[in-house]
N, C-alpha and C positions, 0 to 999 in steps of 0.2 A: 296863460298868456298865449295868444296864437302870433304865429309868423305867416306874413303877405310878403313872399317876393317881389319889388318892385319889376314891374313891368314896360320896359321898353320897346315898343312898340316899331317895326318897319311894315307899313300901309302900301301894299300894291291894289291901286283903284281911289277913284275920289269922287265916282257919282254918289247915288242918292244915299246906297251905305255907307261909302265910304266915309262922303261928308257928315253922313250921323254918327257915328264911331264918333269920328274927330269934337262934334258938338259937345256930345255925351261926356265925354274922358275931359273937355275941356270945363263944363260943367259940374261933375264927379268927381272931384282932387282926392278924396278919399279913396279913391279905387286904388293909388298908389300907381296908375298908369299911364303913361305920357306916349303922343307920337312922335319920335327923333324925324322922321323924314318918311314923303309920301312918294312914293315913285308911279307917277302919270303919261299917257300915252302922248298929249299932247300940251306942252309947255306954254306956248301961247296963249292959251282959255283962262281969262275971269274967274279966279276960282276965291271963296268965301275964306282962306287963312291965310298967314304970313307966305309970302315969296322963298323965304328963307327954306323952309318946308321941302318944297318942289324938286326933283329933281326925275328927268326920263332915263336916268342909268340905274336897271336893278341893281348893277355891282355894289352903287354906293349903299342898298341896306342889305342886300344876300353878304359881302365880305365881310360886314361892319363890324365888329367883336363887341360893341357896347348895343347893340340890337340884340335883345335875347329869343323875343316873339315876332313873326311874320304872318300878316293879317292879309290874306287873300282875295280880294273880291272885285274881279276882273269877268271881263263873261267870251273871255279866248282859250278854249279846253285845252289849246296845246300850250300857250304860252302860260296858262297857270301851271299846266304839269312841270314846267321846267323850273319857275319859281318854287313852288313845292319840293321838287325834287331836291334844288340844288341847297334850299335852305336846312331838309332834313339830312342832306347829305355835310351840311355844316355845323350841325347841333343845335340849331333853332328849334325852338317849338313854334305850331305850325294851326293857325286856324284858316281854312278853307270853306269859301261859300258857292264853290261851282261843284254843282250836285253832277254834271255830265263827268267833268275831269276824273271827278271821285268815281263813278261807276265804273268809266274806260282802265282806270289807273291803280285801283287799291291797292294788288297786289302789290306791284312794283312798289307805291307808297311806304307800304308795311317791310317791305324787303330794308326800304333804305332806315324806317323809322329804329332808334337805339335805344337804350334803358337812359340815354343824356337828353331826349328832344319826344317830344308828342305831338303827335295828329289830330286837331278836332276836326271833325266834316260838320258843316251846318248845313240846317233846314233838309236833312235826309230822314225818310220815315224810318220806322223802327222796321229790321229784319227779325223775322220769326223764323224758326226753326220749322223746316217740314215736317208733316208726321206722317 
């Protein structure tokens, strides 16, 4: 028998990734992964889910205790390093699609990551070891 931690989901970003995540997970029940709340830079805009969803305060998914996973896909280096930062710095596990923040930041990333929370980096090529 295998075990799927259910995955609750805090979504910083709601363009074209963002919105396909949302598509996906809503079409995929079996993934066991739902998004609690999306945090967007601008409240106003037409956006293709419930209103409920929405909200422009990171607090409400970086504090949230029922948010386990923090879905990154924002294209502002600093304001993703701070999402990042402060979600590894609260035991979230931690997926990240800004390939710059990731280059500027690892270290510091790794510093904050624990044996409780993970870092994935997306769409980064493979590093090879010098010879």
């Amino acid at each position: 028998m295998s075990y799927h931690k259910e995955l609750t989901i805090g979504l910083f970003g709601f363009g074209v990734v963002g919105e396909g995540l949302y598509k996906v997970l809503q079409q995929t029940p079996s993934l066991k992964a739902t998004i609690k709340k999306i945090c967007i830079k601008h409240p106003g805009k037409k956006r293709n889910a419930p209103d409920a969803l929405f909200t422009d305060n990171a607090d409400e998914l970086l504090q949230d205790p029922g948010i386990n996973v923090i879905v990154e896909v924002i294209n502002e280096t600093d304001s993703a390093f701070q999402i990042v930062s402060t979600a590894l710095k609260n035991g979230k596990a931690v997926v990240s699609a800004s390939k710059k923040m990731i280059a500027e930041h690892l270290p510091n990333c790794c510093n904050y990551k624990s044996k409780r929370n993970n870092l994935c980096c997306t769409n980064l090529p493979p590093v090879l070891p010098s010879r």
